[in-house]
N, C-alpha and C positions, 0 to 999 in steps of 0.2 A: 807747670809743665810736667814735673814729676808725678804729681798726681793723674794728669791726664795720659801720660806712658804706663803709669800702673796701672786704672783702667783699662785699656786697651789690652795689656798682658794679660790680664783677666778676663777679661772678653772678646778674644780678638776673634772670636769667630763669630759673635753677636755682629762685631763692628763692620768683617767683610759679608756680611750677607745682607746688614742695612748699605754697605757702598754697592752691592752689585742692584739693589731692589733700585736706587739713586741714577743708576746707569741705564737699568731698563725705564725709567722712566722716559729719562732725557732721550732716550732711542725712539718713545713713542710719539715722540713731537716733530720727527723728523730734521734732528741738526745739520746744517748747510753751512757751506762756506762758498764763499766765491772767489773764483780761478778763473784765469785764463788759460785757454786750451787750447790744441787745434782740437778741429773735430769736424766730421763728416757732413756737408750742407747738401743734398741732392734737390735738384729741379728733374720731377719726374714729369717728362712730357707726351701727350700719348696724341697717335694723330687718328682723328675721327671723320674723316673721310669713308664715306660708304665701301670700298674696297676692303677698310678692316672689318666687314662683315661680312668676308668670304669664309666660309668652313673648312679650313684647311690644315688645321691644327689639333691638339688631342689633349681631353684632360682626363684622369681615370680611363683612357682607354677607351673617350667617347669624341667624335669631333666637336669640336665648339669652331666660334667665331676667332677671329684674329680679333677681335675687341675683346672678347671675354678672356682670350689669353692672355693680351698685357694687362688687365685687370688682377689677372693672377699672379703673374710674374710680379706687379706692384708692389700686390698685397704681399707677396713672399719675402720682398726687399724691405716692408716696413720690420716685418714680425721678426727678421735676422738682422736688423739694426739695433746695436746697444744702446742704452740709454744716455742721451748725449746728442744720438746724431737728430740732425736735423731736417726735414722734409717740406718743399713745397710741391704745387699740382698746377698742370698746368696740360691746356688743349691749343692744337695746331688745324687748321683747316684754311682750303682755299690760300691764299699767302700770307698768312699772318699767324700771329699768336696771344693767347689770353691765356692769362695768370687767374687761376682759381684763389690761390691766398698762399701769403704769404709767408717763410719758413716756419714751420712748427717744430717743440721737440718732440721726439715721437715716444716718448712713455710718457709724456703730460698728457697728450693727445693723436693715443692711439685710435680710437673709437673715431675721432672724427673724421683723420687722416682717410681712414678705411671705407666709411661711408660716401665721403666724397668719392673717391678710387671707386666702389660700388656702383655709385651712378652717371660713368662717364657712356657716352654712347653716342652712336653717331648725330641725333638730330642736337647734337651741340654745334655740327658744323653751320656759320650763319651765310655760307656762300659755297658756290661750287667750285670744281676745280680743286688740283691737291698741288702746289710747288714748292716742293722742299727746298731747291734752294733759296728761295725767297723767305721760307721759314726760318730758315738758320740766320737770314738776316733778321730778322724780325726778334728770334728769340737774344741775341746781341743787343737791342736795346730792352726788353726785359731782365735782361741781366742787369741792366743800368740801373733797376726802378729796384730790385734785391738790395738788402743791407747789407750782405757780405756776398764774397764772391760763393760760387756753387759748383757743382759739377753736373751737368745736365744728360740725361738720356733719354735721348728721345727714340719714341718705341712706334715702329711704322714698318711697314712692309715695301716703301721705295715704289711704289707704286704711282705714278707721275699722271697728270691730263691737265692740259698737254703734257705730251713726251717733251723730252728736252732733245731741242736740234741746236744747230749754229746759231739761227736766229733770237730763239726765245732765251740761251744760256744766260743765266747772272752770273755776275764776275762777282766771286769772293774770296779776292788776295785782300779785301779791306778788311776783314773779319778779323778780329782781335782775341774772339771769344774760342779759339778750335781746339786748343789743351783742355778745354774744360766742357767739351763736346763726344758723347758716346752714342752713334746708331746702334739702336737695339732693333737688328730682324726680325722681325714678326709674318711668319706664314709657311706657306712649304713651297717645293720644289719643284709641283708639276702645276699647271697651268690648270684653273677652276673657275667655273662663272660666279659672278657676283650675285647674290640677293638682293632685291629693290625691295623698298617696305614704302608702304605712304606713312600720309603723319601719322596717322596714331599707330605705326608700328609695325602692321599690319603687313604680312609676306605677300606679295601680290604676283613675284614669276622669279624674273634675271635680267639683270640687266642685256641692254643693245650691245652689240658692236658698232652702232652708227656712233661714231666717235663725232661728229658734226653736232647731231644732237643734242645725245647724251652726253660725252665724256665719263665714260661709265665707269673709269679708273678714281673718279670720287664722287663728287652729289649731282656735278651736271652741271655745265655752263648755262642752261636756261632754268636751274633750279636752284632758285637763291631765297626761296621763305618756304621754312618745312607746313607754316600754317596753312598754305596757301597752294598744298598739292591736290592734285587732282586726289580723289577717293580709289582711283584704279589709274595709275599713269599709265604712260605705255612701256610695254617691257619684251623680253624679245618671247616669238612666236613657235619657233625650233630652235634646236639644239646648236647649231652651226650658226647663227646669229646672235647666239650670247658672249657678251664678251669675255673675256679669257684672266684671270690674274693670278700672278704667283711672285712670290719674294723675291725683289730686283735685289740682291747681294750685292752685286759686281756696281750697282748703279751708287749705292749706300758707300759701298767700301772705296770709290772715285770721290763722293763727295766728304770723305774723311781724310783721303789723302788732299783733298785738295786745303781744305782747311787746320791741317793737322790736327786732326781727329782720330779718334776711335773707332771703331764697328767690333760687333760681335753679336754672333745670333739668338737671340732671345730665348732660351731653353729652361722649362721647369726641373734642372737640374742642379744639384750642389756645388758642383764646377762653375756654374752662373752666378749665382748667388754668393759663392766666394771671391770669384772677380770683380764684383759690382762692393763690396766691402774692403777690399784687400787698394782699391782707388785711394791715391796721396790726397790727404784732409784739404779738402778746398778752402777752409774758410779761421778763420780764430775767433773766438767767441768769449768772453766772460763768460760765464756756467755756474750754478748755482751745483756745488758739486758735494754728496751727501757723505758724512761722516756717521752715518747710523753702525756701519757695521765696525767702526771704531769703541763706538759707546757697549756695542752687543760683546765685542771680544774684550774688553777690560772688565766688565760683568763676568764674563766665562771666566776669566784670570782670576778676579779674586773667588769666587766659590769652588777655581782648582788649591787657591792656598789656604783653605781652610783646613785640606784634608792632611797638609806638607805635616804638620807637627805629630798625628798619628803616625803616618809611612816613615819619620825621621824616630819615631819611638820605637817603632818593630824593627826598625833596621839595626839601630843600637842595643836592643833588646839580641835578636838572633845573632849578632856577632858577640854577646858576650856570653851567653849559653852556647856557642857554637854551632845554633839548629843551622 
């Protein structure tokens, strides 16, 4: 042992710069431990009903679609989620709801997360018709099929077909899921016609106001297979027979009181982005949780102690000359 402490005093700066080279290494292998956390599970749910392809909204100062806005708004939520949180995707159309896949972490699987989000759009819807409450029910039993609990926001513009009366209302005092429920408003304020596209995409007028027909507030009660649309459907003829839509707030902000829920309107701003972060950890996760920059700052440590016995020699040095 003696021997091996008089080495060291003799080279003890050889010895700390082979322990910090040992550190970087260990740092390059990426060292993990696993932890239990809370930590952030989002179900981002976006509703693709033909209605979010009204222009109504602004990005760089250009209008886009109410589709290409929750896209963006998504994509903003993954890129300011720390590494930890968790991300699933998921589409609403017609009464129902489907899960794209299942929680991701979002620095494993950032690239993927994002490409999916990329290609969400309306002929994902497989029916007509948009009822949101029916969705909220629906999204309560894909909460079921989740491995941990989540916080969901779902991004739609309240735009209903049918409208909701006395008759058509769903009851959702049974809903279990509304603490863990956020309406994100997507659209603006003054009333705009809808764009009607066939299948392949293709702009072809505006939708009707014959709500009989069309239900032009989403794909259309008689339009239930994108394959199988006419090449030029019918779309309205003037101006005064397109139908009309803009962001039902007041209809969103009733169906979050009714479920105890959230709303809040969907803005490409930092005030958004910090709300949607600032939400209580939905979920607890064992986590693979990285101690790299433990391994990098005791590296840093000792190539600072190499230098302590020069700074402690000029120190005792100018206090005995009195410089």
């Amino acid at each position: 042992m003696k021997k091996v402490l008089a080495f060291l005093q003799d080279n003890y700066e050889a010895a700390l710069y082979l322990g910090a080279v040992l550190l970087l290494l260990l740092a390059i292998f990426k060292p993990q431990i696993q932890l239990r956390q809370e930590v952030h599970n989002y179900l981002l749910l976006a509703d693709v009903s033909q209605s979010m392809n009204a222009e109504d909204v602004r990005i760089n100062k250009q209008n886009v679609s109410r589709m290409a806005y929750t896209r963006q708004l998504m994509k903003k939520i993954v890129e300011t989620s720390p590494c930890g949180t968790y991300i699933s995707l998921g589409v609403f159309a017609a009464e129902d709801v489907a899960l794209l896949f299942m929680p991701l972490e979002v620095c494993a699987n950032y690239d993927v997360i994002n490409d999916s989000i990329d290609h969400l759009e309306w002929r994902m819807g497989w029916r007509g018709n948009s009822r949101l409450s029916f969705g909220v029910k629906a999204a309560s039993t894909v909460f079921d099929s989740l491995n941990a609990p989540a916080q969901l926001l779902f991004f739609t513009d309240g735009d209903e077909a049918p409208k909701v009366n006395a008759i058509n209302k769903l009851d959702l005092s049974g809903v279990q899921i509304g603490k863990n429920v956020t309406f994100v408003g997507i659209g603006g304020h003054e009333p705009v016609p809808i764009p009607r596209y066939n299948s392949n995409d293709k702009w072809v007028g505006y939708w009707s106001s014959d709500a009989k027909e069309n239900s032009a507030g989403a794909v259309g009660v008689t339009y239930s297979d994108t394959s199988k649309d006419d090449p030029d459907p019918v779309v309205a003829y003037a101006e005064y027979d397109r139908y009309l839509s803009q962001l039902d707030d007041e209809y969103l902000k009733s169906l979050a009181t009714e479920i105890g829920g959230q709303y809040i309107e969907g803005a490409d701003k930092p005030d958004f982005y910090n709300y949607v972060q600032q939400q209580k950890p939905a979920a607890s996760f064992v986590t693979a949780y990285s101690v790299r920059w433990l391994f990098l700052l005791l590296a840093a440590a000792l190539i600072v102690l190499t230098y302590v016995p020069n700074i402690l020699f000029r120190y005792a040095f100018m206090r005995k000359t009195g410089a």
